[in-house]
C-alpha positions in Angstrom: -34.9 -30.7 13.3 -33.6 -33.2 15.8 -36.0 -33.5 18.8 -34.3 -33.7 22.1 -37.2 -33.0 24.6 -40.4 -34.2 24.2 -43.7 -33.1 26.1 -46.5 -35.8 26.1 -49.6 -34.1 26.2 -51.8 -37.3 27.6 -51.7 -39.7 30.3 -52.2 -43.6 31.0 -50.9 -46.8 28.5 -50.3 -44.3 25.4 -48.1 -41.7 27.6 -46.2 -44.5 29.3 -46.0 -46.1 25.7 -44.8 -43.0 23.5 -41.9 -42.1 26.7 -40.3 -46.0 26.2 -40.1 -45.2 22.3 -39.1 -41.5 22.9 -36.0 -42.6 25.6 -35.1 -45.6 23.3 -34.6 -42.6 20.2 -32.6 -40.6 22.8 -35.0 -37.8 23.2 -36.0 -37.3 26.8 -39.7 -37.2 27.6 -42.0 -35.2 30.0 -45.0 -35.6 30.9 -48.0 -33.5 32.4 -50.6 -34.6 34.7 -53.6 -33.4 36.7 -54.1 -33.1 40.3 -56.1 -36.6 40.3 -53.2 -38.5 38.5 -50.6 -36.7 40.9 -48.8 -40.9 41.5 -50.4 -42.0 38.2 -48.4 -44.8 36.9 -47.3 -42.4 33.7 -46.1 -39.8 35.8 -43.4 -42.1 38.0 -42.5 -43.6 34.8 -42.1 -41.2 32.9 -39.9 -39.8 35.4 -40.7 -35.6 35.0 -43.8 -34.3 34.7 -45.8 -30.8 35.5 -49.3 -30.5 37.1 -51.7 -28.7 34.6 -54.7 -28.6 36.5 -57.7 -30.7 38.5 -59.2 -33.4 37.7 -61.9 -33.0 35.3 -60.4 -33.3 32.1 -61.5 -30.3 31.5 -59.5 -28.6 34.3 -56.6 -30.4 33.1 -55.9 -32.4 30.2 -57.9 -30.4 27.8 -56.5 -27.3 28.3 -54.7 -26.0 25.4 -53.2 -22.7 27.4 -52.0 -25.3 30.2 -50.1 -27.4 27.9 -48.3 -24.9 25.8 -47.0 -23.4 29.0 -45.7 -26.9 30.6 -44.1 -27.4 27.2 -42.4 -23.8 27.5 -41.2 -24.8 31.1 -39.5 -27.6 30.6 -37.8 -26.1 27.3 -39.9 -28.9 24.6 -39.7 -29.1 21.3 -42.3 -31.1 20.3 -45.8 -32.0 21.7 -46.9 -35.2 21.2 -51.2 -35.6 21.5 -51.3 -39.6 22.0 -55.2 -40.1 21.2 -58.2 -38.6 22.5 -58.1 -35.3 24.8 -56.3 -32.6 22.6 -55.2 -35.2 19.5 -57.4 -34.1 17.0 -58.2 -30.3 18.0 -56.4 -28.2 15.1 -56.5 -24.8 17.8 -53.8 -27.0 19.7 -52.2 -27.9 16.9 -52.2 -24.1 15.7 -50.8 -22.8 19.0 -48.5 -25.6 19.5 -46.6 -24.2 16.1 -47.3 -21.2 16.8 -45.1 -21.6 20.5 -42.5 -22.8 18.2 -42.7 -26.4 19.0 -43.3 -29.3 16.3 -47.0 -31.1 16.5 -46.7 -34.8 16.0 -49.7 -35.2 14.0 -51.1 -33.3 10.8 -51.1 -30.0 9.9 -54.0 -27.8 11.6 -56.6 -27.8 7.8 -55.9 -31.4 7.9 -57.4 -31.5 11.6 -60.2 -29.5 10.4 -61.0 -31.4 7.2 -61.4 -34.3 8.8 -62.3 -33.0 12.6 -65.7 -32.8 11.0 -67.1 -35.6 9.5 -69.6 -33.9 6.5 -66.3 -31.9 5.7 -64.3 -35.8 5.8 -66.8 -37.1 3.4 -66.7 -34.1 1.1 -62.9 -35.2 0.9 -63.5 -38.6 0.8 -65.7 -38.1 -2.5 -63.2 -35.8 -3.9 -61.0 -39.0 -4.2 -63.0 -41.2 -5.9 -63.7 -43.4 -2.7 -66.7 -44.6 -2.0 -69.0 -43.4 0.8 -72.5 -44.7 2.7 -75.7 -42.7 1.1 -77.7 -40.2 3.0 -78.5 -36.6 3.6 -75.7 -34.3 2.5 -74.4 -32.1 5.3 -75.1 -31.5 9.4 -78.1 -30.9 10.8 -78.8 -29.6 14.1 -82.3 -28.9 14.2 -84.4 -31.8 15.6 -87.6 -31.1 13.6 -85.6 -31.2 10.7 -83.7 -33.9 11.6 -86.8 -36.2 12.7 -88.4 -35.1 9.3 -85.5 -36.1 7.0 -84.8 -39.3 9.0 -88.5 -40.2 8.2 -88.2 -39.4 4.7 -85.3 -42.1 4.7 -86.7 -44.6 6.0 -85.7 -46.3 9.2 -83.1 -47.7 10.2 -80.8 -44.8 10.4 -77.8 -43.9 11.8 -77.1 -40.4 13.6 -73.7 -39.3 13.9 -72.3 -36.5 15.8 -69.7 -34.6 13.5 -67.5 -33.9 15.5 -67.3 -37.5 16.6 -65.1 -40.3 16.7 -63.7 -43.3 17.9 -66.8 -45.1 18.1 -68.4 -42.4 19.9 -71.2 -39.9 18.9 -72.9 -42.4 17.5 -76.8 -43.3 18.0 -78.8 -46.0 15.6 -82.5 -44.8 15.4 -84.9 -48.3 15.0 -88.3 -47.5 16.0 -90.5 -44.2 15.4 -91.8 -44.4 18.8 -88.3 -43.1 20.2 -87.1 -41.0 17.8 -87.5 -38.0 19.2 -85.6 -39.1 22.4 -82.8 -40.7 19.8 -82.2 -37.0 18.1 -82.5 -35.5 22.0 -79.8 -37.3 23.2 -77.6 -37.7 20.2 -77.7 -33.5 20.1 -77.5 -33.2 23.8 -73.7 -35.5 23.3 -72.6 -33.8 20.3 -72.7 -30.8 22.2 -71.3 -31.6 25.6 -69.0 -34.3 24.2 -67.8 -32.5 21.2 -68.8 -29.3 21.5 -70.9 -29.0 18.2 -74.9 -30.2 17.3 -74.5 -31.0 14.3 -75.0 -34.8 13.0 -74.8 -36.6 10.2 -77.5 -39.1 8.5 -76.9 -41.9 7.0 -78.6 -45.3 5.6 -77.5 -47.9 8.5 -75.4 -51.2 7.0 -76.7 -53.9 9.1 -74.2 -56.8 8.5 -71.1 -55.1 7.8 -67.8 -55.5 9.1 -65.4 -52.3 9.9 -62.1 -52.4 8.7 -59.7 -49.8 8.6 -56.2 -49.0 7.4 -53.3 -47.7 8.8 -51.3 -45.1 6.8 -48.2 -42.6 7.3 -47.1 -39.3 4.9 -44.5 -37.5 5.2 -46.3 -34.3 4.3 -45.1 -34.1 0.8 -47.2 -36.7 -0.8 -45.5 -39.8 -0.1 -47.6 -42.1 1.6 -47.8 -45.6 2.6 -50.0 -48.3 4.0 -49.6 -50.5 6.7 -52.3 -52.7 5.7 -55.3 -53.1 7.5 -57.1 -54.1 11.0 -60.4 -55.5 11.6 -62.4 -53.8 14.4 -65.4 -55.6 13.6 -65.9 -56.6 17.2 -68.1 -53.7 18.6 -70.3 -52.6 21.6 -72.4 -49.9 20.8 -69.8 -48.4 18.2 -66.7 -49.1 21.1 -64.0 -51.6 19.7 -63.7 -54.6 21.9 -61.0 -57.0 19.8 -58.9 -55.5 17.2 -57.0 -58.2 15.1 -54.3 -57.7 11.6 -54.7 -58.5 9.0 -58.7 -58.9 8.1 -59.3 -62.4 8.3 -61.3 -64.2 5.6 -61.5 -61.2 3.2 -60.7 -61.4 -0.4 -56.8 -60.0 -0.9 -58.0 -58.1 -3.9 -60.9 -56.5 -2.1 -58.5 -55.6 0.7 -56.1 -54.2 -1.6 -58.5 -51.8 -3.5 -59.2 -50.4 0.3 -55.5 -49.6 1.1 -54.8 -48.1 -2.4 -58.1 -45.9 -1.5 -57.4 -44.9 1.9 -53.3 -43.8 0.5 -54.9 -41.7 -2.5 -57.1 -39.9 0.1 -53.9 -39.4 2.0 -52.4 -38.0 -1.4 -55.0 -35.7 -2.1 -54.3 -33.9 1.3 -50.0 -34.0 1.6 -50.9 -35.9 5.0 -48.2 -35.9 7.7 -47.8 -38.3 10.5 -50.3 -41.4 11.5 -53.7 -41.2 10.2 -56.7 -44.5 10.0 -59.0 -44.5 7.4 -61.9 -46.6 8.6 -64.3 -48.2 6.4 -67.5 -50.3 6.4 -67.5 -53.8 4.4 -70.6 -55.5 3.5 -70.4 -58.5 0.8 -67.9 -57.5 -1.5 -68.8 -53.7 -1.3 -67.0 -51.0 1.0 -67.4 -47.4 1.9 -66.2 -44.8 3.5 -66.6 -44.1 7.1 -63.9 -41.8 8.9 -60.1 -40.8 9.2 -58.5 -40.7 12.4 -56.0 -38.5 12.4 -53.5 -39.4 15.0 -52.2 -42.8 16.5 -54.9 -45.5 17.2 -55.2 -47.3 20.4 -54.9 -50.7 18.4 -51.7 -49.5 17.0 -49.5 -52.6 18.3 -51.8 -55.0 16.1 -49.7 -53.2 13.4 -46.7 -53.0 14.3 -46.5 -56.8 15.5 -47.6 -58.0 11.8 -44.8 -54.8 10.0 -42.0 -55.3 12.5 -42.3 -51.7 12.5 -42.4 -49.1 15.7 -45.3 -47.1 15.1 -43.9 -44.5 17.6 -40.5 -44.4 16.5 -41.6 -43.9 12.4 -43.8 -41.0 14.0 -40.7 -39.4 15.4 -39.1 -39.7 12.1 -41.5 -37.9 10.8 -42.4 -35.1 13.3 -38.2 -34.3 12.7 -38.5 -34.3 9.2 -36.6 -37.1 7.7 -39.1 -38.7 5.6 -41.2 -42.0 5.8 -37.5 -44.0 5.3 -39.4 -46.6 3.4 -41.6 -47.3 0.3 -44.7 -49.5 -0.1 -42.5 -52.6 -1.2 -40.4 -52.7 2.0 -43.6 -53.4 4.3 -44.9 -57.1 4.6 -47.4 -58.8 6.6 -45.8 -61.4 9.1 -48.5 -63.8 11.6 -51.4 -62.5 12.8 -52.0 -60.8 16.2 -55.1 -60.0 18.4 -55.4 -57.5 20.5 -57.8 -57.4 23.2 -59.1 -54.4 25.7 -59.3 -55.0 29.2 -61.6 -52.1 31.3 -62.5 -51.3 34.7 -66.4 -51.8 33.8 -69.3 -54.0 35.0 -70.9 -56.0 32.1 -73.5 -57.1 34.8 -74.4 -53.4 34.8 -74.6 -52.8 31.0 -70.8 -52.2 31.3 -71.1 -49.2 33.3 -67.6 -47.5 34.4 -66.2 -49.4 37.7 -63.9 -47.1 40.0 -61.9 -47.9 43.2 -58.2 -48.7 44.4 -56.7 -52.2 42.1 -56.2 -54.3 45.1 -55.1 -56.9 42.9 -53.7 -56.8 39.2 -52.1 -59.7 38.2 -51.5 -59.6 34.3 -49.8 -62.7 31.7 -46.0 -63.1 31.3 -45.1 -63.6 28.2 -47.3 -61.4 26.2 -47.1 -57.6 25.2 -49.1 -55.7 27.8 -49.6 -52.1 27.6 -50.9 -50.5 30.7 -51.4 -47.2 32.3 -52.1 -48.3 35.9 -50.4 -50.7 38.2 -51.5 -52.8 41.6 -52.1 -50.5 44.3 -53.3 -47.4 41.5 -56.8 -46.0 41.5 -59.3 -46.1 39.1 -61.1 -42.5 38.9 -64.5 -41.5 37.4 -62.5 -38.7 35.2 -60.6 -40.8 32.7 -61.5 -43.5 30.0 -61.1 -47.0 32.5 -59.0 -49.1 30.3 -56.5 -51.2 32.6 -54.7 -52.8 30.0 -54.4 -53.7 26.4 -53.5 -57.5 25.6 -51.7 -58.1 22.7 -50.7 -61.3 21.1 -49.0 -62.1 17.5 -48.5 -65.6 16.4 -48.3 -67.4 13.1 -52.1 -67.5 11.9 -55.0 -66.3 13.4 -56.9 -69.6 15.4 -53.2 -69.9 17.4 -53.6 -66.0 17.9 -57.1 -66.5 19.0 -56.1 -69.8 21.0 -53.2 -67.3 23.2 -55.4 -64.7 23.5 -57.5 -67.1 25.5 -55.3 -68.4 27.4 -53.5 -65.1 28.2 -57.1 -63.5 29.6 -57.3 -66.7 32.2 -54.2 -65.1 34.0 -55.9 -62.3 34.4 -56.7 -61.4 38.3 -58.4 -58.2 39.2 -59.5 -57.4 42.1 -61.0 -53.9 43.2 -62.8 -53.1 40.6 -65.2 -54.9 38.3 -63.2 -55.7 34.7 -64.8 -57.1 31.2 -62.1 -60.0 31.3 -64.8 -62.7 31.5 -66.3 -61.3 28.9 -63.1 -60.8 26.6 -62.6 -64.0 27.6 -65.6 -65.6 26.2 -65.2 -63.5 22.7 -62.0 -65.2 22.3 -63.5 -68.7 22.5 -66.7 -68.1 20.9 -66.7 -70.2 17.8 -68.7 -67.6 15.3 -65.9 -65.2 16.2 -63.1 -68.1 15.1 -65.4 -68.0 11.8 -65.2 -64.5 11.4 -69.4 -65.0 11.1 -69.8 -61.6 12.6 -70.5 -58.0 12.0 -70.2 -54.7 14.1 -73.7 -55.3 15.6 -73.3 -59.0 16.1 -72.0 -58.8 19.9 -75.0 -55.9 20.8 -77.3 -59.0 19.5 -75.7 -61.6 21.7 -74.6 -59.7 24.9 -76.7 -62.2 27.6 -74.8 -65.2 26.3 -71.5 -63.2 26.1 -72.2 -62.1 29.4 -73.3 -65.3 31.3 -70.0 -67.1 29.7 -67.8 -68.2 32.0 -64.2 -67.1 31.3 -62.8 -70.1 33.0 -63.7 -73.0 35.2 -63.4 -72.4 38.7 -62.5 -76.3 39.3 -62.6 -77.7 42.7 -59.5 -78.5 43.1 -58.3 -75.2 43.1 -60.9 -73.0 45.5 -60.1 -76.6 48.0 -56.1 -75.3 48.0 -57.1 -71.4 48.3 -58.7 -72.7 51.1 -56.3 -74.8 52.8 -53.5 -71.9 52.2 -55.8 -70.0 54.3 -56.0 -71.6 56.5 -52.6 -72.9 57.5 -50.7 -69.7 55.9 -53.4 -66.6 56.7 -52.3 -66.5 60.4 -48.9 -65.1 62.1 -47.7 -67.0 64.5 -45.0 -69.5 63.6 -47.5 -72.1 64.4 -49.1 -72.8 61.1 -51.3 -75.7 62.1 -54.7 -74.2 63.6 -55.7 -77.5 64.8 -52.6 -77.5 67.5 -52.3 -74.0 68.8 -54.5 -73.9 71.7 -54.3 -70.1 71.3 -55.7 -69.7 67.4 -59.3 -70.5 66.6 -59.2 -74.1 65.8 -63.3 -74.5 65.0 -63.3 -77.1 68.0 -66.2 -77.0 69.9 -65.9 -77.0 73.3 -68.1 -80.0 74.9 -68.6 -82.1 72.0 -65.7 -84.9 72.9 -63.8 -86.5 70.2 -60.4 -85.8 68.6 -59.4 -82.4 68.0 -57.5 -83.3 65.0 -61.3 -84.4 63.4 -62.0 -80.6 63.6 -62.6 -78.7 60.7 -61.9 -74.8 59.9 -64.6 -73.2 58.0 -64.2 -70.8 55.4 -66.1 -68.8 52.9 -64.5 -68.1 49.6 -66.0 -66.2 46.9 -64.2 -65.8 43.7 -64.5 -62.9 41.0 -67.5 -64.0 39.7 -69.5 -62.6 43.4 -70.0 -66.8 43.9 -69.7 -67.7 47.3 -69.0 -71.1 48.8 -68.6 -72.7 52.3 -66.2 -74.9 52.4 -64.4 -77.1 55.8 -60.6 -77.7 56.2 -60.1 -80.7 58.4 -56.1 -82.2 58.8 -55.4 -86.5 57.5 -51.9 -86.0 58.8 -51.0 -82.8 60.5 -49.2 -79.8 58.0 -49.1 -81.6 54.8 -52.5 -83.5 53.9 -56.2 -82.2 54.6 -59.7 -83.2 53.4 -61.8 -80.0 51.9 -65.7 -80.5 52.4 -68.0 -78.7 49.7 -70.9 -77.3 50.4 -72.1 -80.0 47.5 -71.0 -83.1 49.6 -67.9 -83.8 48.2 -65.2 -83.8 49.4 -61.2 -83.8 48.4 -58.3 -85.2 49.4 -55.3 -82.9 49.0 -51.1 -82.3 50.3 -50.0 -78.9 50.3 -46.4 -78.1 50.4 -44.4 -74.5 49.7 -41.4 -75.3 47.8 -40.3 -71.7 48.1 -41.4 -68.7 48.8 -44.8 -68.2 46.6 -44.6 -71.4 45.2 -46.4 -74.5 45.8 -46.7 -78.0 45.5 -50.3 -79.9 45.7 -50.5 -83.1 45.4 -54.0 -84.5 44.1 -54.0 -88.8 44.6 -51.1 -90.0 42.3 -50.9 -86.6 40.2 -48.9 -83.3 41.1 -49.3 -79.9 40.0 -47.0 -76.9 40.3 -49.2 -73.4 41.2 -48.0 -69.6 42.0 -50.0 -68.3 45.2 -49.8 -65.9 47.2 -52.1 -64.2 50.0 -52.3 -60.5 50.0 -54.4 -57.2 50.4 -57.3 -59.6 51.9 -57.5 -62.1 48.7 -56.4 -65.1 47.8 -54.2 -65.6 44.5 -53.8 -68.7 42.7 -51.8 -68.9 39.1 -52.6 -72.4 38.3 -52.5 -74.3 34.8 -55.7 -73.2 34.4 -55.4 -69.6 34.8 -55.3 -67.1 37.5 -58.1 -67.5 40.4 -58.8 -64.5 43.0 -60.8 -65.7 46.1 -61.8 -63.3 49.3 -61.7 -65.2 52.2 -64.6 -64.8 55.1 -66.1 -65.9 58.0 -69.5 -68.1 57.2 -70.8 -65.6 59.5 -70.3 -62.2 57.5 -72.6 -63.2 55.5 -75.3 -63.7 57.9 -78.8 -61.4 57.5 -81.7 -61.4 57.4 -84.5 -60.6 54.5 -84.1 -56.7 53.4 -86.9 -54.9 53.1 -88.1 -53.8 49.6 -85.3 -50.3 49.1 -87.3 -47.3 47.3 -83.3 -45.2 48.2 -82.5 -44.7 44.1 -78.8 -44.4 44.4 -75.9 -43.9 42.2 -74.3 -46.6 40.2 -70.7 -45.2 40.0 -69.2 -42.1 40.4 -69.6 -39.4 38.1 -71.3 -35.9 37.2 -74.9 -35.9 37.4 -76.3 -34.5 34.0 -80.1 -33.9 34.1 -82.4 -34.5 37.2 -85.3 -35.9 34.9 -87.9 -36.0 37.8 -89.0 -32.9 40.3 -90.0 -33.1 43.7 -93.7 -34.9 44.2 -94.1 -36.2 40.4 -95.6 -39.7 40.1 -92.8 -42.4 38.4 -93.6 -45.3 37.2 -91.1 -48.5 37.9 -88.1 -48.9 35.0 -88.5 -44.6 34.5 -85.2 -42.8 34.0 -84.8 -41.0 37.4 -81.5 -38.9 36.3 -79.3 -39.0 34.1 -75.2 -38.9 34.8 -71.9 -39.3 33.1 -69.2 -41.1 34.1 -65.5 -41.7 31.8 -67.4 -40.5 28.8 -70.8 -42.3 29.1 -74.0 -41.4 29.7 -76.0 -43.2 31.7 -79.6 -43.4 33.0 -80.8 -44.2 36.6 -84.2 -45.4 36.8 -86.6 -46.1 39.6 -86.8 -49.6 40.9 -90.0 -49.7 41.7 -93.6 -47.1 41.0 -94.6 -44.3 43.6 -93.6 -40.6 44.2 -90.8 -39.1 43.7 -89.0 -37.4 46.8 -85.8 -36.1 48.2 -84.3 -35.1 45.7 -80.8 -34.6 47.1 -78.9 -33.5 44.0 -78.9 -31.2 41.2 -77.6 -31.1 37.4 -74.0 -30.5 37.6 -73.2 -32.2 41.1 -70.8 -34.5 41.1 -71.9 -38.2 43.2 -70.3 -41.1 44.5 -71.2 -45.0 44.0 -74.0 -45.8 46.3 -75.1 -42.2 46.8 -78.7 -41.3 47.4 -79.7 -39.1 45.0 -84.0 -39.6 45.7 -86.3 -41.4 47.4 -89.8 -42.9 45.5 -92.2 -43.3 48.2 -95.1 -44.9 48.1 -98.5 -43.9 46.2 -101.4 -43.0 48.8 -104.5 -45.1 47.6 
């Protein structure tokens, strides 16, 4: 069956991604959106699109009845999932066939089988492929749980079975918390997948995930499309995805992907699907199928040649795979890296608010969901953008990747691109000396990496430009124009030209620096005087609009710049450099007194209020707990007392920077 319309059941990069594959097979996509995402960058591209419901997801994107009926609307006749939301739910694949439309993924038993993870490993045992020891079946009883996990021996790994992704997923290490461990892990597998039940299993310290990417055409015939390494974790979440597996035997590699397409076998699989497995030494077992498309599908299709999308499509209509094992070969290597709206200085916590700036690289694949000027919401997963690079081997991969994340300006929200960044340069990493846990062990000296120099040189020009190109009148020169501030004071005597204009500048990293402008020769050179004591001698000349020529003693350099939205923007050889440009005085205060407020870090739904009215707290205890883009997180009291005004209850939604109590002091 030819598909003409096609609805996209999701939102963001994979929604805008599946409608340029869907247009370019001549099939015309819709979309559907909730009332948060109203002018989300996938709804104006993809052009048509119906509201489905609030904001919560929900309200919105996980309602099944909602769905079928936009599909119905706009007269569909196939429903793609994307990922996450309704991708993996076999109901919605069961009413989707059941409306007459096609469902681009696997049947509904397939869904099922490997929806739950005791039921995946059943299969996976079926088909001779190895799998990770531990209790057979779910459990959902915590006694139980805590008793059989002890019988085991720490460490041990609980995992929700309905999970996936990454997520669902808690590592138990010490006795002293394991009852909070099997709490919490219950308490998500509920609310997150809607079941209890978890899995047990012996915890692989060392090992490195790999996974591979397959596609049936429901009859049998499978294919791989060789494999990705996701080793590059934090806390179970992929970070940098790379293809093929660097530095693993061929042989061993090969024995995985002829594993992974007889599991496919066994079950007529239809569409994409990932089998993911866990490598340690030259052993592998194991772990999970994803049944749908991955979100570091591009990896694949840079190193095939092949559009995952499109061969998806092919499917979905019937017409067979359209290739055989033989035909696929692996070309380069390519790196893929995920850029987030999160705060690594707050344990990566979701960051939300308006992208004032978002400046991504030329030259290199980007697939986004969100462009300048878009919000960031506390409903949705906060990925920005995913990076994506191919090359001829993996250290010039590495080496683009790099240099691709230093033109990266975001400003707005806080993003891990430092972080990234400092992955991509880390020399272990260009070893492949890692494992899944290796990052969770290294995360202050991940974290305290710079991403790239802030030289000089370059926060001297952002200041000069602001100076001279900040202001609008057609005077440009502040040291002239009686009627602009020129930072001469009145009294003093001497040469006006000897003035100085005094700026602060503080760049994405929250560092803040004086710095004074003073004219050698009036609009093209000036002297820049650092807080430090040096100073620097630079000309400054716009070549045309946006682009700028600054001259540096006998050298030159070229730069992009341009001043909007209240920030600075520098593209320099470098990299990209944001600085926010301020009065010395704003930052003027005096010394706060010691804040007992316990506020909210971000926006989101307040789980459980884990304190009541008058209870004594001690400094560092968990206050509340609250979700935010599908993290829990816990808000603890900064410093020992009583616990009072308790402004909010489990359920309430909060804002960053809310007060949600008050610890007052002890009485002596």
């Amino acid at each position: 069956m030819k598909i003409k319309t096609l609805l996209i059941a999701n939102r963001g990069e994979i929604a805008c991604r599946i409608a340029r594959t869907a247009r370019a097979s001549g099939i015309t996509p819709v979309g559907v959106h909730s009332q948060a995402d109203t002018n989300a960058l996938h709804v104006r591209e993809i052009g048509k699109s119906v509201c489905i419901g609030a904001g919560p997801a929900s309200e919105s994107y996980l309602k099944i009845d909602a769905v079928i009926a936009a599909a119905q609307s706009v007269g569909a006749d196939a429903i793609h999932p994307g990922y996450g939301f309704l991708a993996e739910n076999p109901d919605f694949a069961r009413a989707v066939e059941a409306a007459g439309m096609i469902f681009m993924g696997p049947t509904p038993a397939t869904l099922e089988r490997f929806g739950d993870k005791a039921s995946a490993k059943e299969a996976a045992v079926a088909a001779s492929v190895p799998v990770i020891s531990g209790a057979e079946g779910a459990r959902s009883d915590p006694q139980q749980i805590a008793d059989e996990v002890r019988q085991m021996g720490l460490p041990v790994l609980l995992k929700a079975v309905g999970g996936g992704g990454g997520r669902g997923q808690r590592l138990v290490t010490d006795e002293n918390t394991l009852v909070e461990d099997i709490e919490g892990a219950l308490r998500e597998a509920k609310s997150t997948f809607g079941s209890e039940g978890l899995l047990l299993e012996r915890f692989l310290p060392e090992a490195r995930h790999v996974e591979v990417q397959i596609a049936g055409d429901g009859k049998g015939h499978v294919v791989h499309l060789f494999e990705r390494d996701c080793t590059l974790q934090r806390r179970h979440q992929k970070v940098i995805e790379e293809a093929p597996a660097w530095g693993l035997p061929r042989t061993l590699l090969d024995d995985i992907a002829r594993d992974a397409v007889r599991l496919g076998e066994t079950l007529d699989y239809r569409g994409l699907g990932t089998v993911e497995f866990l490598v340690a030494g030259d052993e592998y077992f194991f772990l999970e199928v994803n049944p749908r498309i991955q979100v570091e599908h591009p990896v694949t299709e840079a190193i095939t040649g092949l559009d995952l999308v499109a061969l998806h499509l092919r499917i979905a209509e019937g017409a067979g795979l359209g290739l055989v094992q033989d035909d696929l070969k692996i070309n380069g290597h390519a790196v893929e890296a995920r850029l987030y709206a999160e705060d690594p200085g707050m344990q990566f916590a979701p960051s939300t608010g308006t992208l004032s700036t978002l400046s991504l690289p030329s030259g290199t694949r980007i697939d986004s969901g969100v462009e300048e000027g878009d919000a960031v919401t506390p409903y949705y997963d906060p990925m920005i953008a995913k990076l994506i690079v191919h090359a001829p081997d993996r250290e010039t991969a590495l080496a683009r990747l790099a240099t691709a994340l230093d033109h990266v300006a975001v400003e707005g929200v806080e993003t891990n691109r430092a972080f990234l960044t400092a992955l991509a340069r880390n020399h272990e990493f260009e070893r492949m000396q890692v494992h899944t846990r290796w990052i969770d062990g290294r995360l202050d000296e991940l974290t305290r990496a710079p991403g790239l120099t802030r030289t000089d040189l370059w926060k001297a020009t952002a200041a000069i430009l602001f100076v001279t190109q900040s202001r609008g009148d057609t005077n440009a020169n502040p040291w002239t124009n009686r009627d602009a501030f020129t930072g001469w004071r009145l009294g003093l005597g001497g040469d006006a030209m000897e003035a100085g204009q005094s700026v602060t500048l503080t760049d994405s990293d929250e560092v803040s620096e004086e710095l004074r402008i003073g004219p050698v020769k009036p609009g093209t050179k000036y002297t820049v005087h650092s807080e430090k004591g040096e100073a620097l001698t630079l000309s400054a000349r716009e070549l045309t609009p946006g682009r700028w020529r600054v001259g540096e003693g006998d050298t030159v350099h070229l730069i992009d710049a341009r001043l909007h939205a209240g920030v600075i923007e520098l593209d320099t050889p470098e990299g990209r450099l944001v600085f926010r440009p301020a009065a010395p005085l704003a930052f003027a205060g005096g010394d706060a007194a010691e804040d007992r407020a316990v506020t909210s870090p971000l926006t989101g739904m307040i789980v459980e209020i884990k304190v009541s009215e008058g209870q004594t707290v001690a400094e560092g205890d968990v206050v509340a707990v609250m979700e935010s883009m599908k993290l829990e997180i816990s808000i603890r009291a900064a410093a020992a007392g009583i616990a009072s005004n308790i402004s909010v209850s489990n359920g309430d939604m909060v804002d960053r920077g809310q007060v949600i109590a008050e610890i007052l002091p002890s009485e002596e």
